[in-house]
N, C-alpha and C positions, 0 to 999 in steps of 0.2 A: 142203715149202716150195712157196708158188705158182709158177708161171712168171713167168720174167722176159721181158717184151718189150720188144724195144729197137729201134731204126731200123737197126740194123744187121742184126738179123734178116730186114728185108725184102730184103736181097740176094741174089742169090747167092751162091755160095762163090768162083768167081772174080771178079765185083765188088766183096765185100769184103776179099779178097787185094790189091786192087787199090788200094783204099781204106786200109787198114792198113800199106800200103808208107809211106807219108806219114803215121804216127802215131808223134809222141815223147813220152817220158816226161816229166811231171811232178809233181810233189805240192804239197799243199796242209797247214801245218799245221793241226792244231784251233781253230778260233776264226777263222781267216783267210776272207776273201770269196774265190771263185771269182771270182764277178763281181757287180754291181750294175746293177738296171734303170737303164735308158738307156744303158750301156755299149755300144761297137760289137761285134756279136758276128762278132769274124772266125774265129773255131773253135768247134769240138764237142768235148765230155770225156766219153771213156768212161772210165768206172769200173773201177778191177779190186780195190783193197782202203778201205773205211771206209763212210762215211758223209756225205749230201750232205743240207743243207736249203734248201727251196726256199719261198721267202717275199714276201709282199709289207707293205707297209709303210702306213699309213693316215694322210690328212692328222693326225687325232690321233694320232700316233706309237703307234697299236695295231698288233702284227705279226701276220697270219694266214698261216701253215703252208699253203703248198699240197701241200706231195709230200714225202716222203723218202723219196731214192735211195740205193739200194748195190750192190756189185760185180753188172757186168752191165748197167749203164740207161748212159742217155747220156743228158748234159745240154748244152744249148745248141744242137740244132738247130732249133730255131723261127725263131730270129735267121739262121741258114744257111739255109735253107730262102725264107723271106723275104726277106733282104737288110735287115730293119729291128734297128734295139735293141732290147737285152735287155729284155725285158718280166717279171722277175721279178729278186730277189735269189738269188743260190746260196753257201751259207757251209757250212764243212765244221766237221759237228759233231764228227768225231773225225781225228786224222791219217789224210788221203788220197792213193791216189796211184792214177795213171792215165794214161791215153794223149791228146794233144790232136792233134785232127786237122783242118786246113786248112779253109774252109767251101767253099775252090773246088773243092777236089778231091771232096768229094759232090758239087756241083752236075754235074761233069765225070762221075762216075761212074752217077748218075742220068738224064742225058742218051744214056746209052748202053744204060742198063735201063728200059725200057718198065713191063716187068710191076711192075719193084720200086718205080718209080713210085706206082703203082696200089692196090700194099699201103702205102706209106708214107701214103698220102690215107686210107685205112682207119684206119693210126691213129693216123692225129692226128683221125681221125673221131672216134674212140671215145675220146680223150682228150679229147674236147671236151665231147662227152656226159657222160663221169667229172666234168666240171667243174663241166657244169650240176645234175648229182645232190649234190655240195658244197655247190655256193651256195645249191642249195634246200635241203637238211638243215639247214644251218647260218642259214638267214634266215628256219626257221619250224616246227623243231623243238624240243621241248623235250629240255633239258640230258642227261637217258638215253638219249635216242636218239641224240644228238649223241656223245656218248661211248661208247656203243655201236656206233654205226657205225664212229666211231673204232678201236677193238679191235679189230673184226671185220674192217677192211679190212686194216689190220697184222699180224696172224693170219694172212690170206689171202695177205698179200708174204712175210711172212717167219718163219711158225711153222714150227717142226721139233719131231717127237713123239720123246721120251727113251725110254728102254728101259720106265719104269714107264706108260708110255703118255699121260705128260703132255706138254700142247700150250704150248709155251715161246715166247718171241718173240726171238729170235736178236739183236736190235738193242737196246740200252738205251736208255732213253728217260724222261726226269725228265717229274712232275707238268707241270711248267711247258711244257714241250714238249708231250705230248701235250693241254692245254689249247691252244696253241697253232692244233694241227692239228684239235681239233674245234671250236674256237672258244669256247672255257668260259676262265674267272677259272681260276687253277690250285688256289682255295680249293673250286669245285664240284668239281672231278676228285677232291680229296683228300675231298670228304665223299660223293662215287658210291663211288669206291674201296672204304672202309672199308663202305659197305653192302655192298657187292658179295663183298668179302672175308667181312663178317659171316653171308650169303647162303649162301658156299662156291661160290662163282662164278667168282673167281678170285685170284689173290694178288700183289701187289706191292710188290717187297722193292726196295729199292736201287738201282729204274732196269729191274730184269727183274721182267717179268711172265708169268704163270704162267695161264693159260686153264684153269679147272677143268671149266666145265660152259658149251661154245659152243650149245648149243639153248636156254640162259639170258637169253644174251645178244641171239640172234635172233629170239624170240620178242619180246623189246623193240621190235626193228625192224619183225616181220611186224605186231604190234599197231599200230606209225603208218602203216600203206598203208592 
């Protein structure tokens, strides 16, 4: 499974002792908002069990997928970090539950850590960059690459390899959703799909997906650079 990074990572271990002191339990059922862009973001959610989607909404009521989060990420320091509204939806696609923590008390804790400053700018660096590599796949790619990337970056969050040495994707995730996240009708994902599957590429049963051949799939993407 890839690594998880999260802003919490940037601390140290006694600043985020320190930071965690001020974190209470709450959950989220399936279906329910986290939050909604514009919302004031006075807290941050770390993750400890489900699944988080991160979306935004288009004057034609088209939704595109920006991230799915799970146990490990944290969602809503952008708004802490800033002081402005939520700038994304977050809806919890399966029951969630997790820790909400203060947005003063980062500020208060960052204030006191120099370095961990320095790494938090790093990555919101590189998450800006991740965004920019999105909006261009998605604004001038075609449909395999789109859905390719897709996989590929899902794989990279959240594959774990079974005993028979298959590369599994740990999260479920319907047609419609992962069109969502690459930006496809959910009717192109289900006719990639079935090539792909036809191919011996990979296999998608019921929400899990099953990664047969990832030099398949990457070779899709290394053909569009």
């Amino acid at each position: 499974m890839a690594e998880t990074v999260s802003i919490l990572e940037a601390l140290t271990t006694q600043s985020r002792e320190q930071l965690m002191r001020h974190a209470r339990p709450r959950h989220f059922t399936a279906g329910s908002a986290l939050f909604y862009k514009g919302d004031d973001g006075t807290w941050l959610y770390l993750i400890e069990q489900g699944l988080v989607e991160i979306s935004l909404m288009s004057l034609q009521g088209k939704k595109a997928t920006l991230n799915h989060l799970g146990p490990g990420e944290v969602i809503g320091e952008l708004s802490a970090l800033d002081q402005l509204p939520r700038s994304a939806d977050a809806l919890a696609l399966t029951d969630t539950g997790g820790l909400v923590i203060p947005k003063q008390r980062l500020a208060e804790v960052l204030r006191d850590d120099s370095d961990a400053c320095l790494e938090v700018i790093r990555l919101l660096c590189s998450r800006v960059r991740n965004a920019s590599d999105m909006f261009e796949n998605r604004a001038v790619a075609p449909a395999s690459v789109r859905l390719a990337h897709c996989v590929m970056t899902l794989i990279r969050k959240w594959g774990e390899t079974d005993e028979q040495g298959l590369l599994h994707l740990s999260q479920q995730l319907s047609q419609a959703e992962l069109g969502e996240f690459a930006g496809l009708a959910r009717e192109n994902v289900n006719r990639l799909l079935k090539e792909w599957q036809a191919l011996g590429w990979l296999q998608f049963h019921r929400g899990q997906l099953t990664v047969l051949d990832a030099p398949a799939l990457q070779a899709i993407l290394d053909q569009s650079e």
